[in-house]
SEKEGU-22476 format. One line per field, with one value per residue (C-alpha): residue number from 1; chain; x, y, z. Coordinates in steps of 0.1 Angstrom, whole numbers, plus 5000, padded with zeros to 4 digits. Layout:
<nodes>
pos	(NUM,...) $
unit	(A,...) $
c1	(X,...) $
c2	(Y,...) $
c3	(Z,...) $
</nodes>
This chain:
<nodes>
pos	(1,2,3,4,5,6,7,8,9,10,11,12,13,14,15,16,17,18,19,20,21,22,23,24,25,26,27,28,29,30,31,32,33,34,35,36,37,38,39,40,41,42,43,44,45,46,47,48,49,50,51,52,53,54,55,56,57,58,59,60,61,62,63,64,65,66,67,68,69,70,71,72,73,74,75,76,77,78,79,80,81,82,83,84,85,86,87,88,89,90,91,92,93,94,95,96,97,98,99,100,101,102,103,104,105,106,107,108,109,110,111,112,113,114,115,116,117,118,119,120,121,122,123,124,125,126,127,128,129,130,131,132,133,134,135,136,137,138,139,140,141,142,143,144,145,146,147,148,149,150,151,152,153,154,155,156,157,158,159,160,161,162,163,164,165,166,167,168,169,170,171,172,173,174,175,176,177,178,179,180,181,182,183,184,185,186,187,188,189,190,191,192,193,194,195,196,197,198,199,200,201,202,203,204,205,206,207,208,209,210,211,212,213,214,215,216,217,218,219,220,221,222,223,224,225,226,227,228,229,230,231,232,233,234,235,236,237,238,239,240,241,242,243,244,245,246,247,248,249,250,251,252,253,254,255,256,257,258,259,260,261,262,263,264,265,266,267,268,269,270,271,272,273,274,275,276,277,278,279,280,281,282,283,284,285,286,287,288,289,290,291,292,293,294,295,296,297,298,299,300,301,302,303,304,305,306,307,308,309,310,311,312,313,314,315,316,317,318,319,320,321,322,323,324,325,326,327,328,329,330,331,332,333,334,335,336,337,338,339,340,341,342,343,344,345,346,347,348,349,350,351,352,353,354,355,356,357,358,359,360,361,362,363,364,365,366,367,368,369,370,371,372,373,374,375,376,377,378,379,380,381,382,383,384,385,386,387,388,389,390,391,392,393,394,395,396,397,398,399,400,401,402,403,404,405,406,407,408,409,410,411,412,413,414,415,416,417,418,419,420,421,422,423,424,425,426,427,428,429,430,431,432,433,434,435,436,437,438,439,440,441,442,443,444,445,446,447,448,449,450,451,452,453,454,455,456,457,458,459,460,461,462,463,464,465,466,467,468,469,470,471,472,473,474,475,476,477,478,479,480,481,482,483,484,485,486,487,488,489,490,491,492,493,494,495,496,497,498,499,500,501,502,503,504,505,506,507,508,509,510,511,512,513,514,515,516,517,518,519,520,521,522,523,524,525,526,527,528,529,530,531,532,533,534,535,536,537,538,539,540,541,542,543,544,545,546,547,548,549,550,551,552,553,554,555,556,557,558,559,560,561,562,563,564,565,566,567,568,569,570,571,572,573,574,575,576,577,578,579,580,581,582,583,584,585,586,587,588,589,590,591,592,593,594,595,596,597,598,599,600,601,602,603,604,605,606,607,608,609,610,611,612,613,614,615,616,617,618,619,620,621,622,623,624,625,626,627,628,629,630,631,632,633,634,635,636,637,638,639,640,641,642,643,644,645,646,647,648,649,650,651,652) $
unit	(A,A,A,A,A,A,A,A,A,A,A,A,A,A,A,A,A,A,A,A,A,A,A,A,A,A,A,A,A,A,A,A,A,A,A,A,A,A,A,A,A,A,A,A,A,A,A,A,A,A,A,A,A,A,A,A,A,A,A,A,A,A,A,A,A,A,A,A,A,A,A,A,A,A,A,A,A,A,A,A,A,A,A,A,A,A,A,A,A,A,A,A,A,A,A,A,A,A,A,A,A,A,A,A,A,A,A,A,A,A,A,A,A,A,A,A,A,A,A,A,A,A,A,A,A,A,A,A,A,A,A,A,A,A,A,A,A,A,A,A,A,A,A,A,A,A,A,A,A,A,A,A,A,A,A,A,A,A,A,A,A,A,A,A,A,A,A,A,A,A,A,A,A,A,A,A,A,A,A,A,A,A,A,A,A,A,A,A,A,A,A,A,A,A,A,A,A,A,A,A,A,A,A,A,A,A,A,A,A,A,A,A,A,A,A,A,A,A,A,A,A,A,A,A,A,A,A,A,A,A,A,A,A,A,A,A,A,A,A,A,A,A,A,A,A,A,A,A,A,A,A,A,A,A,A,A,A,A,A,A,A,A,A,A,A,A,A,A,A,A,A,A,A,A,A,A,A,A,A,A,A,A,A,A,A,A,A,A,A,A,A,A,A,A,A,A,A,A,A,A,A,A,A,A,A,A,A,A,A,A,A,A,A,A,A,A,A,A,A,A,A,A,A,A,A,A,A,A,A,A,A,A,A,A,A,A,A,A,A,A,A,A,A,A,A,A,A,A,A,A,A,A,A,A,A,A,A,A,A,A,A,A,A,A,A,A,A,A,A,A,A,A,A,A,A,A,A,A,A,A,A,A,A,A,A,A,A,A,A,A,A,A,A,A,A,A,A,A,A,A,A,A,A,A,A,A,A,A,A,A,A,A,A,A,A,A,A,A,A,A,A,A,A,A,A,A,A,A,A,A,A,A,A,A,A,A,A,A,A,A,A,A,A,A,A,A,A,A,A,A,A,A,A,A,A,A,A,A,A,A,A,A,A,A,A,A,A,A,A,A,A,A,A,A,A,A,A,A,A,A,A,A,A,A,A,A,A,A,A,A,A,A,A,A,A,A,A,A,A,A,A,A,A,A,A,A,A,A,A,A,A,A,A,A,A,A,A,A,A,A,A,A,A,A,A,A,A,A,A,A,A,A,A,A,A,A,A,A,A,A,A,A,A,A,A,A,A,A,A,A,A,A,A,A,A,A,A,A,A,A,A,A,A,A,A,A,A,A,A,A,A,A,A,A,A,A,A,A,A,A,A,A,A,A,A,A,A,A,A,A,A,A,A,A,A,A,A,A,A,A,A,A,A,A,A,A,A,A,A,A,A,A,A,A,A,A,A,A,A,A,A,A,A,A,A,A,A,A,A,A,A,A,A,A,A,A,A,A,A,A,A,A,A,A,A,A,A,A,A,A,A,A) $
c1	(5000,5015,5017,5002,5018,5015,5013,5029,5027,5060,5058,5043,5049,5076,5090,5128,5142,5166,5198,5188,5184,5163,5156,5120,5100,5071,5062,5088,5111,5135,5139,5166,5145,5164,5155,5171,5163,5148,5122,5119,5141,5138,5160,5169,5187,5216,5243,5255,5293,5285,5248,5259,5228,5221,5198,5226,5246,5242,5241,5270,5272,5238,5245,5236,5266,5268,5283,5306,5328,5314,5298,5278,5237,5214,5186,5166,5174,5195,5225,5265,5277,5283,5316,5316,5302,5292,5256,5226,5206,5166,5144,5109,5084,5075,5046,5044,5006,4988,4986,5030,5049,5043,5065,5050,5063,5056,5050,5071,5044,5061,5082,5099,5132,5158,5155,5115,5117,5145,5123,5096,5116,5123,5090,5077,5102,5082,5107,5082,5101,5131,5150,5175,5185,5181,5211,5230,5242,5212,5188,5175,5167,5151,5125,5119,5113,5089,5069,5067,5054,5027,5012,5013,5042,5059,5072,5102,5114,5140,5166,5185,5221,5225,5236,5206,5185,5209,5198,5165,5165,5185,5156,5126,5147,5151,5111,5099,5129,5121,5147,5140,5160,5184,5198,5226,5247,5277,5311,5304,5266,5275,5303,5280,5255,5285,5278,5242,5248,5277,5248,5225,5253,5266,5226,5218,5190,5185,5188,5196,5216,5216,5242,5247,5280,5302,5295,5316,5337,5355,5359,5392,5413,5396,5364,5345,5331,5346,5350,5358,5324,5328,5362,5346,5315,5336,5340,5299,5282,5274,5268,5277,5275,5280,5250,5263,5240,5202,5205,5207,5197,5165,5181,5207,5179,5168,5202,5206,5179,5183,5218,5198,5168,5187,5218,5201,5226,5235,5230,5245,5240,5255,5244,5265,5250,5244,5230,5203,5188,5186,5156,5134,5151,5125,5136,5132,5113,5098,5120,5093,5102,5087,5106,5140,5140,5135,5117,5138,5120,5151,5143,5172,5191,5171,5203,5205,5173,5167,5201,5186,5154,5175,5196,5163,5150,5176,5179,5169,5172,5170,5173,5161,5182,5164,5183,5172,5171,5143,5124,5096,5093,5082,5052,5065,5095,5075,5051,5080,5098,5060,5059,5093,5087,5119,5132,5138,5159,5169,5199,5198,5188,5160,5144,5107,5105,5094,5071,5090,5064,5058,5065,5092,5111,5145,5150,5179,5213,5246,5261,5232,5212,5194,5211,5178,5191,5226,5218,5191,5217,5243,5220,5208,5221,5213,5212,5191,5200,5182,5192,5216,5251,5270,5282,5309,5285,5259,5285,5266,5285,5307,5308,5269,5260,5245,5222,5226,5198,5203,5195,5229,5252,5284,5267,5266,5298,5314,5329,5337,5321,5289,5278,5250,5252,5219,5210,5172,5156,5138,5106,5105,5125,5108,5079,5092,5107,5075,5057,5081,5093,5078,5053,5076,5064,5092,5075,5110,5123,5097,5102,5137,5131,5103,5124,5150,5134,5120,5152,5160,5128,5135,5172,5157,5134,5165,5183,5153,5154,5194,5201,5237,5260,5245,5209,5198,5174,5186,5181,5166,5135,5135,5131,5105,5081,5085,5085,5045,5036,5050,5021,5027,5029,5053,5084,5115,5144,5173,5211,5242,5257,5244,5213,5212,5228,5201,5171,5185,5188,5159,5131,5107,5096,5060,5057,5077,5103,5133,5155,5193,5224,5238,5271,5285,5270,5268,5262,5234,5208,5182,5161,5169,5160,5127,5122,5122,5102,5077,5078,5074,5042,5027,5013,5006,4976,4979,4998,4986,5014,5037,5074,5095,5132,5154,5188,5217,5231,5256,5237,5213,5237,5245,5217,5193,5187,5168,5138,5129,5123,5100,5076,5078,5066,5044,5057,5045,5077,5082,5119,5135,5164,5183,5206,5236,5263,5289,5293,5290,5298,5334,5339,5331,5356,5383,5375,5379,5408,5429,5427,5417,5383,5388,5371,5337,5319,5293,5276,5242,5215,5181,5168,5134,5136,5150,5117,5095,5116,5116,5077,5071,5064,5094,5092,5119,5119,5145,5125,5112,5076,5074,5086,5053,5029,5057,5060,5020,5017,5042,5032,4994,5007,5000,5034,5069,5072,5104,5108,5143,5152,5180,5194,5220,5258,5268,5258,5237) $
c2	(5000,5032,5059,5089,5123,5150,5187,5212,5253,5262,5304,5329,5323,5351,5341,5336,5359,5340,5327,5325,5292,5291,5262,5255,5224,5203,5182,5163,5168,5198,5209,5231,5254,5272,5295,5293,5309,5271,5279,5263,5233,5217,5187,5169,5198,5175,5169,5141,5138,5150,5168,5197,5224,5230,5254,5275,5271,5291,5286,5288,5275,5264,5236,5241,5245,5229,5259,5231,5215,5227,5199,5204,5192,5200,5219,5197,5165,5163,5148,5157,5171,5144,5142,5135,5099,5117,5098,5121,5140,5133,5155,5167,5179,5214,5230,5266,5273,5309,5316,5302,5275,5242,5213,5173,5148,5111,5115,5086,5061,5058,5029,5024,5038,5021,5053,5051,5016,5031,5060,5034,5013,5046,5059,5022,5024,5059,5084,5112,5142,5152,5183,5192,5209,5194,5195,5183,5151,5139,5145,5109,5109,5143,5128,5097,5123,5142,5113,5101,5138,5142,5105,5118,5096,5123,5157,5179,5206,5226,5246,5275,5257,5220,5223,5239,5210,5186,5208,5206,5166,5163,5188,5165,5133,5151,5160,5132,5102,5089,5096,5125,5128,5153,5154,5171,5165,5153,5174,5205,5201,5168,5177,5211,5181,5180,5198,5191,5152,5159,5171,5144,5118,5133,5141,5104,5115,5088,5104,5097,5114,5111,5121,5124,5116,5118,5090,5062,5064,5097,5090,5085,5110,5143,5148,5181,5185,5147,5144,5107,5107,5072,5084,5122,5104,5078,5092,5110,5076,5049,5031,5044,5028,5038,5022,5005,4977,4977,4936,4954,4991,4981,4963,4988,5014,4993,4990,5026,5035,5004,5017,5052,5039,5014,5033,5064,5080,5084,5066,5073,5064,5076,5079,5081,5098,5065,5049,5072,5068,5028,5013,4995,4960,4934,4908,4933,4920,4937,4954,4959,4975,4944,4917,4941,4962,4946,4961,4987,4976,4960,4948,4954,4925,4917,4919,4952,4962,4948,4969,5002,4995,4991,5019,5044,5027,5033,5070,5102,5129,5115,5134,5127,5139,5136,5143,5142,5106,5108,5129,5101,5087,5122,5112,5081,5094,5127,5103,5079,5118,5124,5090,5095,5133,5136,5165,5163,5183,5183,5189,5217,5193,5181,5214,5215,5181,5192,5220,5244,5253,5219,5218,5193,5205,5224,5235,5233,5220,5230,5262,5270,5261,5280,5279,5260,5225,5229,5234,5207,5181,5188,5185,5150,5121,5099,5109,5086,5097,5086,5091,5118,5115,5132,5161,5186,5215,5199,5185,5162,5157,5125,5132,5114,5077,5077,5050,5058,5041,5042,5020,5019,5003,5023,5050,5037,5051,5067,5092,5078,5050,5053,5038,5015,5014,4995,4987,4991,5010,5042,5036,4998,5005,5034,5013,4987,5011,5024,4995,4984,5015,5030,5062,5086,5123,5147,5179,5198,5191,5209,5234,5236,5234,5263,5290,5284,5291,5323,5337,5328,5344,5376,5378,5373,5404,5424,5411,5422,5459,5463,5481,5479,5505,5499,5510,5479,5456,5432,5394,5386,5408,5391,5359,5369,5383,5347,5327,5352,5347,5310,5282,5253,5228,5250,5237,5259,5255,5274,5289,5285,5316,5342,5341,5305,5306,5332,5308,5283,5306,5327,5311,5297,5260,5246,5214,5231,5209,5221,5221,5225,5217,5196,5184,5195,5234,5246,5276,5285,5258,5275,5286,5254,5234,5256,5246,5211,5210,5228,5197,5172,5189,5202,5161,5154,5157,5188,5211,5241,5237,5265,5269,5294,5301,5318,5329,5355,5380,5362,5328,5336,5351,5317,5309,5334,5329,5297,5327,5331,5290,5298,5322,5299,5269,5292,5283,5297,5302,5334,5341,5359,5374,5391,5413,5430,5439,5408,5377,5381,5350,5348,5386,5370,5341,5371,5388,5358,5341,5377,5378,5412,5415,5412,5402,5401,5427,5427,5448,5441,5450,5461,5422,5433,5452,5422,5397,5422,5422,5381,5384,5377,5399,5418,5438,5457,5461,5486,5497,5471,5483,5471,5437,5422,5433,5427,5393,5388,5401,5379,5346,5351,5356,5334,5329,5336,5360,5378,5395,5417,5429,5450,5433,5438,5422,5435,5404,5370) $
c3	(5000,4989,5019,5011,5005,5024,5016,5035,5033,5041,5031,5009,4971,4970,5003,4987,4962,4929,4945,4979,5002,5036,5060,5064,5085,5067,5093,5107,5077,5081,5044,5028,5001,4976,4950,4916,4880,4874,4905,4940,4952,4981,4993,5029,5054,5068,5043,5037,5054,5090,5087,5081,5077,5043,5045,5065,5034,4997,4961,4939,4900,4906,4939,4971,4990,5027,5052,5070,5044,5009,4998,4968,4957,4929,4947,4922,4931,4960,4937,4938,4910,4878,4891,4920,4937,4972,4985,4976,4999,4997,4973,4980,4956,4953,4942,4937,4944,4942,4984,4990,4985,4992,5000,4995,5023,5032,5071,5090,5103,5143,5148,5184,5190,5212,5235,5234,5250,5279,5287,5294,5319,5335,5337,5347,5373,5387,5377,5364,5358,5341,5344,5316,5285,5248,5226,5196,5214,5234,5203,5206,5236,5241,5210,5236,5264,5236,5232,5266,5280,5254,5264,5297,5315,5326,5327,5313,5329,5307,5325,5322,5334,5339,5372,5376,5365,5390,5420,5409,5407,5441,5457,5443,5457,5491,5495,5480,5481,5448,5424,5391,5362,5352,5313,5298,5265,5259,5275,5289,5299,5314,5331,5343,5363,5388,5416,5419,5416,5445,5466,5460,5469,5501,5510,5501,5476,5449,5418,5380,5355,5317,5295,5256,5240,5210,5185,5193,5157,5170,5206,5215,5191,5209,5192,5198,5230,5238,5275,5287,5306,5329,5342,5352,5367,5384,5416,5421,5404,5423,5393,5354,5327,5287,5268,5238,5226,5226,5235,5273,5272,5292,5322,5323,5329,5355,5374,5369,5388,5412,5425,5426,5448,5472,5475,5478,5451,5419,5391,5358,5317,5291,5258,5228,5198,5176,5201,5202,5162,5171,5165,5197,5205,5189,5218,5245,5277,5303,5334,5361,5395,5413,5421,5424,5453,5486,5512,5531,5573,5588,5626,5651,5665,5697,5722,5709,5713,5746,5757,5748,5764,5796,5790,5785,5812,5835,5821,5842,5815,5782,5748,5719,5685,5651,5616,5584,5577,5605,5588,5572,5609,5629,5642,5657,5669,5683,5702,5717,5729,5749,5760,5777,5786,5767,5751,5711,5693,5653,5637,5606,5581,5601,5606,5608,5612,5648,5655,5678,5696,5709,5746,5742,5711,5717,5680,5659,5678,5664,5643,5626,5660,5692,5727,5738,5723,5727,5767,5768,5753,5777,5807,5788,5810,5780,5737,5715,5681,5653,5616,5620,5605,5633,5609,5628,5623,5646,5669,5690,5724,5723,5762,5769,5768,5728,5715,5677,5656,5615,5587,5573,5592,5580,5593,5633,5650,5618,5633,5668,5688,5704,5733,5713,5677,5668,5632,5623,5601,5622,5621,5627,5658,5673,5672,5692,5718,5723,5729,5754,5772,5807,5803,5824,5836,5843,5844,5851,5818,5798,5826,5815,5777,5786,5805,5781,5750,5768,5773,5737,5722,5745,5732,5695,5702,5711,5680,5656,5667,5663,5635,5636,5620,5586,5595,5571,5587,5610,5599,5632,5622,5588,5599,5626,5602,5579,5608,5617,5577,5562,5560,5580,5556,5532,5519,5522,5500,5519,5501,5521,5541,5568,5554,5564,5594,5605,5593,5614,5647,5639,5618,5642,5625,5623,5603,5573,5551,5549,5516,5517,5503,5536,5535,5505,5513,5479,5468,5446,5460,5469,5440,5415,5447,5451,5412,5419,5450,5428,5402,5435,5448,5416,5407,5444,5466,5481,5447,5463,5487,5489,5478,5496,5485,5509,5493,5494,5466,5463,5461,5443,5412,5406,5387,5382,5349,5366,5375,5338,5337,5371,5350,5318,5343,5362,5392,5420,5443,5463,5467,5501,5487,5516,5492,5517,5488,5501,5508,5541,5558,5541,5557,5591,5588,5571,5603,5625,5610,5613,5573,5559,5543,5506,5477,5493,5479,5458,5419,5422,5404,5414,5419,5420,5389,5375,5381,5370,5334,5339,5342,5378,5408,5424,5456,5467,5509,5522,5554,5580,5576,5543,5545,5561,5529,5504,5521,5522,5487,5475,5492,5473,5444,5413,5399,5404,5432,5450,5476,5475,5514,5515,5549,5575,5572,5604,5622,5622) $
</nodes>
């Protein structure tokens, strides 16, 4: 059965003038259309030797001449010169009718690609989004993505940076644990993923990476934009892999995101350009999830178990430490600290994970922390600490008996021993410590916990109202009026610097998740992060949740081109960008290390102006009687919002 042809307007009949050549689209074909005293040409746009653009080229002697290498065709038939033997190039019929130009194509009928079948183990596998930018290397793939968003399997998020997108991918893995998908080319976009993959491994967030490459026929001799792509990802991947053969592109899919999920890391595949124009394997079976990843309940040894219940037992003051890896188990964990009238406190990365206003919460221990926890723990006569990683800026006190409880067993006493290292994942064991510890009252340790945050909230009253020498308003004041105006289901992605430090002193938690870039402390998380929590809650019950960015100048520069992809989403983030002219945390540790200040300072623009020219909402705040409308305004806003403050840098 012949397939039909298709006619395509491509222009207005005098849309090219004699000698001229133009690319034009009919369809899916991309057409080279030249003009010569003969009348309209049209042939295939990719020459021949390396796909040059045709239509980029221009006629000479009557051939249309490719821009790259001079290859030459008849515009009439797609031939080389008579002597020459070079392949041809496709020809299309053209018809030259009285309202343009028209251009005659046979439409592809679909056939399964080699990527299409990949795309569908990943999307089988749950991974619904993808954050990344399309180029010349990952072409393939990006059509697989195409096809798979427009059936409704999942959705693409294209970025301004790469490392961008990796953020973004590591945020979604932290809120939600599942891994997303972040997709670069081949050299310099893949090697741009980085930083963000770096955070996702140190933060043990599952997530996986996809990378184009050169075509395998160059690689070796230094092809453009060739960068030896399993030796950079080497060290960040838990598992990388080049895919060469379509006998097992699916299962390595599947062990991608296997290493990503039960690792809670990185998986990595790359692509090389070839590979990517294969057609489906015919023999290709089925990858399912099922029947490959265990579940993750591990029980604690019962010695060990029956130890700590002695040791809590036995306990006058216990304290209870929570870290991020708690953060799925809260409720359990907050009804085991009220069965033993026990005092909880969270590390940074755990913040809002406890409502600070419950009578038994201490806040946040450590740099970033509130006096209240650091003085609860060192009256504790006893520290159960569950899925916290003992990081030096929390600095949990080797100096108490510590019953450490975490999943992953390299974890227990990594940094020194611990009274009780006990292996179980959190929630299995919290709920067999509570069904076997005593109910305890001891009324004086909420006293405690009470009188000391009193003190604290009365010193952060006196810190909101100090100016300093700058007159710009004081951090402590920021953070009281988000603390007043942030929903309490609200997830915050936070930067790294004194704008963070002060979130973590200052901002008073509810039941918020906190985003942040943990142990590797990058720079630049915030917004990208904010991006991605946006794609983790826009699919899920409640997508009217808000997103709240809080960032630096100097953070925030990194990437804010990554606002323009906010308003083409229609995200509705609201940015706090606390703009002081430096980087003010590297001044403090000049200042404190006896260094002189250098090199701190910052240009800024107006960063308000700048959303506004983006398309969003910006709100400049440069007196403290403004911030709580702009902040109101901002928060109801239907779209990309920021909020500019022009802050203090004379203290935390």
């Amino acid at each position: 059965m012949t397939q039909p042809i298709t006619w395509f307007r491509v222009g207005d009949a005098d849309m090219l003038a004699a000698g001229r050549i133009t690319t034009v689209q009919a369809g899916h074909h991309t057409i080279c259309l030249s003009r010569t005293e003969n009348g309209y040409g049209a042939i295939g746009n990719q020459c021949a030797h390396q796909g040059g653009p045709l239509g980029d080229g221009f006629l000479q002697n009557g051939y249309v001449v490719c821009p790259w290498h001079a290859w030459e065709y008849d515009p009439r038939n797609g031939q080389a010169p008579p002597d020459y033997d070079d392949p041809p190039v496709p020809c299309y019929p053209v018809e030259l009718r009285q309202d343009g130009v028209y251009i005659g194509v046979y439409e592809p009928v679909h056939t399964p690609t080699l990527m299409d079948q990949m795309v569908a183990v990943m999307t089988d596998w749950g991974v619904d989004t993808v954050f990344g930018m399309v180029g010349h290397s990952n072409l393939g793939l990006a059509d697989a993505f195409y096809k798979a968003e427009k059936a409704g399997k999942l959705r693409y998020i294209g970025i301004r940076h790469e490392g961008a997108g990796a953020f973004a991918a590591s945020a979604y893995a932290k809120l939600t644990g599942k891994p997303a998908a972040c997709f670069a080319i081949a050299g310099p976009g893949a090697t741009n993923l980085l930083t963000g993959l770096w955070d996702a491994k140190v933060d043990r967030a599952p997530i996986l990476a996809l990378t184009g490459q050169v075509n395998t026929q160059v690689l070796g001799p230094g092809a453009f934009q060739e960068v030896p792509l399993d030796k950079a990802f080497a060290a960040v991947a838990a598992w990388s892999q080049t895919v060469l053969r379509p006998e097992n592109a699916a299962e390595l899919m599947a062990l991608a995101l296997k290493h990503a999920i039960v690792k809670r890391d990185v998986g990595h595949l790359i692509f090389p350009d070839e590979v990517q124009k294969m057609p489906a394997y015919d023999k290709a079976k089925p990858k399912p999830r099922d029947g490959r990843i265990a579940h993750p309940h591990i029980t604690p040894p019962t010695a060990d178990l029956d130890r700590a219940i002695e040791m809590i037992e036995n306990a006058d003051r216990p304290g209870i430490i929570v870290g991020n890896g708690a953060r799925p188990f809260a409720g359990q964990l907050m009804a085991l600290a009220e069965k033993l009238d026990a005092p909880i406190i969270t590390t940074f990365k755990a913040k809002g994970m406890i409502p600070d206003s419950h009578p038994l919460a201490c806040g946040v221990l450590g740099r970033s922390g509130t006096p209240v926890a650091s003085a609860t723990m060192n009256r504790s006569d006893l520290l159960l600490v569950f899925g916290a990683s003992f990081s030096n800026h929390t600095s949990i006190s080797a100096k108490r008996p510590i019953i450490q409880v975490d999943f992953d067993r390299m974890m227990l006493g990594k940094f020194h021993e611990v009274t009780l290292p006990l292996w179980g994942e959190i929630g299995t064991t919290a709920r067999q410590m509570m069904a076997r510890v005593s109910r305890q009252r001891r009324p004086e340790r909420q006293e405690y916990v009470a009188r000391l945050w009193a003190r604290w909230r009365a010193e952060k009253q006196k810190r909101a109202q100090n100016y300093g020498p700058s007159g710009r308003i004081p951090n402590a004041f920021i953070f009281q009026v988000m603390s007043e105006l942030t929903p309490e289901d609200a997830v915050i992605a936070v930067d790294v610097g004194n704008n963070t430090y002060a979130f973590g002193m200052y901002f008073e938690a509810k039941r918020q998740h906190i985003l942040m870039s943990g142990y590797l402390g990058s720079i630049g998380f915030a917004f990208p992060a904010a991006m991605g929590a946006w794609a983790a809650t826009a699919a899920s019950p409640n997508p009217a949740r808000k997103i709240i960015a809080v960032a630096g100048d100097g953070g925030f520069g990194q990437y804010l081109a990554e606002f323009t992809t906010a308003v083409k989403y229609q995200m509705p983030i609201t940015l706090l960008l606390l703009n002081n002219s430096e980087l003010a945390k590297i001044s403090r540790e000049q200042r404190g290390a006896n260094y002189h200040v250098w090199q701190t300072s910052l240009h800024n623009p107006n960063f308000a102006e700048y959303a506004q020219n983006c398309g969003g909402l910006g709100i400049r705040v440069t007196q403290a009687a403004e911030l709580r409308p702009a902040l109101e305004q901002a928060l109801a806003h239907d779209g990309p919002s920021m909020v500019e403050i022009i802050s203090s840098a004379d203290q935390l």
